[in-house]
N, C-alpha and C positions, 0 to 999 in steps of 0.2 A: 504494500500500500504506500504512496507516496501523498505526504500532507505537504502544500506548497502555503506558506503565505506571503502573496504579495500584492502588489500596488492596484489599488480601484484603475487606475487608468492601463493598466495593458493587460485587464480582464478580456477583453474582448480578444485583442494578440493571440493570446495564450492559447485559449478556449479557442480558437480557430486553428491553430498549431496542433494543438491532440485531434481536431475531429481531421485533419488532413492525413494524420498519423493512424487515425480508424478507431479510434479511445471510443468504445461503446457507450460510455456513459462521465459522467462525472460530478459531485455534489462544489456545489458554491456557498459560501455564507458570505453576508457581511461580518467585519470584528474588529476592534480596537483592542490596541494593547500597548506596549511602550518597551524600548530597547534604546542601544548607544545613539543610534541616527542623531537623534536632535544636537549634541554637544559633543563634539571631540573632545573637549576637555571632560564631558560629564556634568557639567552646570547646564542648568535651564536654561533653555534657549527659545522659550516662548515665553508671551505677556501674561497676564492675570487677565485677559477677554479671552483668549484662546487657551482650548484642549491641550491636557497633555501626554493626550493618548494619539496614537496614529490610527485611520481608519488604513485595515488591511482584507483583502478579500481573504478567507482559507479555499483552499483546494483542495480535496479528497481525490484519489485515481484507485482504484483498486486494479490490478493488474497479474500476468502471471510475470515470474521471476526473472523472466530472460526476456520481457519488457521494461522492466524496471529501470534501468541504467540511459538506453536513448530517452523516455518519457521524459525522466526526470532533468537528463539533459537539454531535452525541448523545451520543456517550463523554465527552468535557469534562464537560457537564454532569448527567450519570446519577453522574460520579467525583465530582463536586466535593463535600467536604464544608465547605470555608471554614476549613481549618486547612494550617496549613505541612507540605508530603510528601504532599500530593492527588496529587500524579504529574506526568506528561508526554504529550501527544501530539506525535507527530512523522508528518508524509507521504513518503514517496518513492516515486520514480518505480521503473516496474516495467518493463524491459523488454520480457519474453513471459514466458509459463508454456507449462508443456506436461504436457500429460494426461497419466500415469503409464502408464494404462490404453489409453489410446485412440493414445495419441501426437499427438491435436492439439493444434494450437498456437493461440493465443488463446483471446478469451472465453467464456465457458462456454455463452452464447447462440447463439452461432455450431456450437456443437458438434453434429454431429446425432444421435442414437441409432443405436445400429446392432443394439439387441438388441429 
């Protein structure tokens, strides 16, 4: 599974990058949260009218193992803009999933139709 957070504006970028790459699916939030970006020294570097939290999209990809490394490459650098608070990728391991619908367990390739 690969969790990305990064910048509201190359949401779109991004998400256009996996569906070229064939990403079946993928979950979005909105999120705030707060990291080094704002101050290279680490002092506040916003006012008392402004947040000081950063608005960041998460990305969810659940994926198999030997997608893992291009994806997560893709996201990298669809996000990167070359300024401090690009974001983060991070991978973990996934145990199983299970079909909501179907109740099966593993890949979605291995799933067979049944309608």
């Amino acid at each position: 599974m690969i969790v990305a957070y990064i910048r509201p504006i190359v949401q779109d970028e991004v998400v256009e990058r996996l569906r070229g790459l064939e990403v079946p699916g993928a979950s979005l939030s909105e999120v705030n949260g707060f990291g080094r970006e704002a101050d290279p020294d680490g002092g506040e570097s916003y006012g008392p009218q402004v947040s000081p939290y950063a608005d960041m999209v998460k990305l969810e990809v659940v994926c198999s193992a030997d997608r893992v490394e291009p994806l997560a490459h893709a996201i990298a650098e669809a996000a990167q803009t070359g300024r401090r608070g690009d974001g983060k990728v991070f991978v973990l391991r996934v145990e199983r999933g299970i079909d909501i619908r179907t109740f099966s367990v593993g890949p979605e390739d291995e799933e067979e139709e049944t309608e």
